[in-house]
N, C-alpha and C positions, 0 to 999 in steps of 0.2 A: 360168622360167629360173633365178633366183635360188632356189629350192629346190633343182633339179637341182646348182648350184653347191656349198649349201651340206651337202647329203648327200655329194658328191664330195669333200670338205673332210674333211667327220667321218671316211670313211670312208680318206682316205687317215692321217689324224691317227691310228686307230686301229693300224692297219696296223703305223705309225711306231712307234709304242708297244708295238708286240708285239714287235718286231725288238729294240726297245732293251732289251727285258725278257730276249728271249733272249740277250744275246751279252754280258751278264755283271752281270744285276741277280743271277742266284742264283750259291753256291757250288756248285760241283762237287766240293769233298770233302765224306765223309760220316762219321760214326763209328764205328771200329771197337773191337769188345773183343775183348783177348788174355789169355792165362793167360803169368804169368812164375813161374819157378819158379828160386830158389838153392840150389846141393848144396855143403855144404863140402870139405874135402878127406877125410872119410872118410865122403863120397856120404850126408851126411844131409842132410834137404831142412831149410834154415834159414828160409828165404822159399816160402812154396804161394800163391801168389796167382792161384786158379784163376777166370777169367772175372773178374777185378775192376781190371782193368787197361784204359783207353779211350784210345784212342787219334787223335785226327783230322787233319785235314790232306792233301794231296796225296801220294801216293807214303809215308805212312809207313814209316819204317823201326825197326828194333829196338832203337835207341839213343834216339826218341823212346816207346818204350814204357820203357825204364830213367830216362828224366828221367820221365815219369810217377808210377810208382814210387820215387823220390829226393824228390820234389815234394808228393806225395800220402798215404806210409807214413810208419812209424818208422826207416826206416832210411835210411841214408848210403852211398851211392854214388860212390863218384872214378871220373872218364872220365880217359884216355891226354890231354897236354896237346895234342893234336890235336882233341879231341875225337872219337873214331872209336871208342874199344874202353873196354869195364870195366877199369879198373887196379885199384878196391879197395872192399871193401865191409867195411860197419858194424853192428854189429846188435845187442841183448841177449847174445847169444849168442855175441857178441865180434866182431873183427877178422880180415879175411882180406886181408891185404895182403904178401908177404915177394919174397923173388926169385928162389926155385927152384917157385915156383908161378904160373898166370896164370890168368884167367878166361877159359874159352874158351866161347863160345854154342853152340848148335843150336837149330835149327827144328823141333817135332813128331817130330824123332827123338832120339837121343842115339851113335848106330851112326856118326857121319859130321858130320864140323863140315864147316857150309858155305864156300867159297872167300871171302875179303874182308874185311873190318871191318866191325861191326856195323852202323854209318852208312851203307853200302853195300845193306845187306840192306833188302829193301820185306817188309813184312809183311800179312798179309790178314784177315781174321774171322774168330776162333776158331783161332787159330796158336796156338801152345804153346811160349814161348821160356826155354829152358833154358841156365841156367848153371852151369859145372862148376868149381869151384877144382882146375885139373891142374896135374901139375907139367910142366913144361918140357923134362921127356925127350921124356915121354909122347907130345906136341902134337908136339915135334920128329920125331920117329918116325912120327906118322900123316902129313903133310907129307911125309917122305922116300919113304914107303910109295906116296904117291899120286903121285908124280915117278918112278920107277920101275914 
C-alpha cells in the first residue's frame, strides 16, 4: 500500500513539473537575422548590412533592428524623440540629417513604404530593411498618391 502511495506521489510530482516547465520556464522568442541597408540621397548604399543584423525578442520590429545596428556597427543613429522613426544618421561617409529630407524605411521592397512608424512594423527572418534619405516632397506625394 505504501508503495502504491509512493509511486502515486512521484508520479503526480512529475506531472507537476512538466506543467511548470511548460507555462513558462522556456522563452518563446527566438532569433532572428535581417539584412539593413542605408541609401543616401543620391540612392548610394552607405550601410549593406546583408544578413548580419540579429535581432530577438517577441514581436520584433524594425526599429529594434536599427538600435541593433547603432549598438553593434560604426555608425550613429538618432531615432524621432518618440522613439518611432530614423531622424538622423552618422557615418565615415558623413551626416545625413537636414529638413527637406527624412528617412523613410521599406520592407523587401523599395516600390511602396509601408503604412506606420518603424516601431510599428514586426519584422520576420530574412527581411531586408531598407532606408532611403527622401526628400520630403517625394514622401508627401506617395502619401497623397495612396489617399486618392
Amino acid at each position: 500500500m505504501k508503495i502504491k502511495r509512493t509511486v502515486a506521489l512521484l508520479i503526480l510530482a512529475v506531472m507537476a513539473l512538466g506543467m511548470f516547465a511548460s507555462c513558462g520556464g522556456g522563452s518563446s522568442s527566438s532569433e532572428i537575422t535581417v539584412s539593413v541597408v542605408f541609401y543616401n540621397d543620391k540612392d548610394e548604399a552607405v550601410v549593406n548590412l546583408e544578413n548580419k543584423v540579429k535581432v530577438s525578442g517577441e514581436n520584433p520590429t524594425v526599429i529594434d533592428a536599427v538600435r541593433y545596428v547603432n549598438d553593434n556597427f560604426d555608425f550613429t543613429i538618432g531615432l524621432t524623440s518618440d522613439e518611432k522613426n530614423v531622424k538622423s544618421f552618422s557615418s565615415e561617409d558623413g551626416t545625413y540629417n537636414n529638413g527637406t529630407c527624412v528617412w523613410q524605411y521599406y520592407v523587401n521592397k523599395t516600390d511602396k513604404a509601408p503604412k506606420g512608424d518603424a516601431s510599428d512594423y514586426v519584422i520576420k527572418d530574412g527581411d531586408k530593411i531598407i532606408y532611403k534619405f527622401e526628400s520630403i516632397a517625394e514622401t508627401t506625394e506617395e502619401t497623397v498618391a495612396e489617399t486618392n
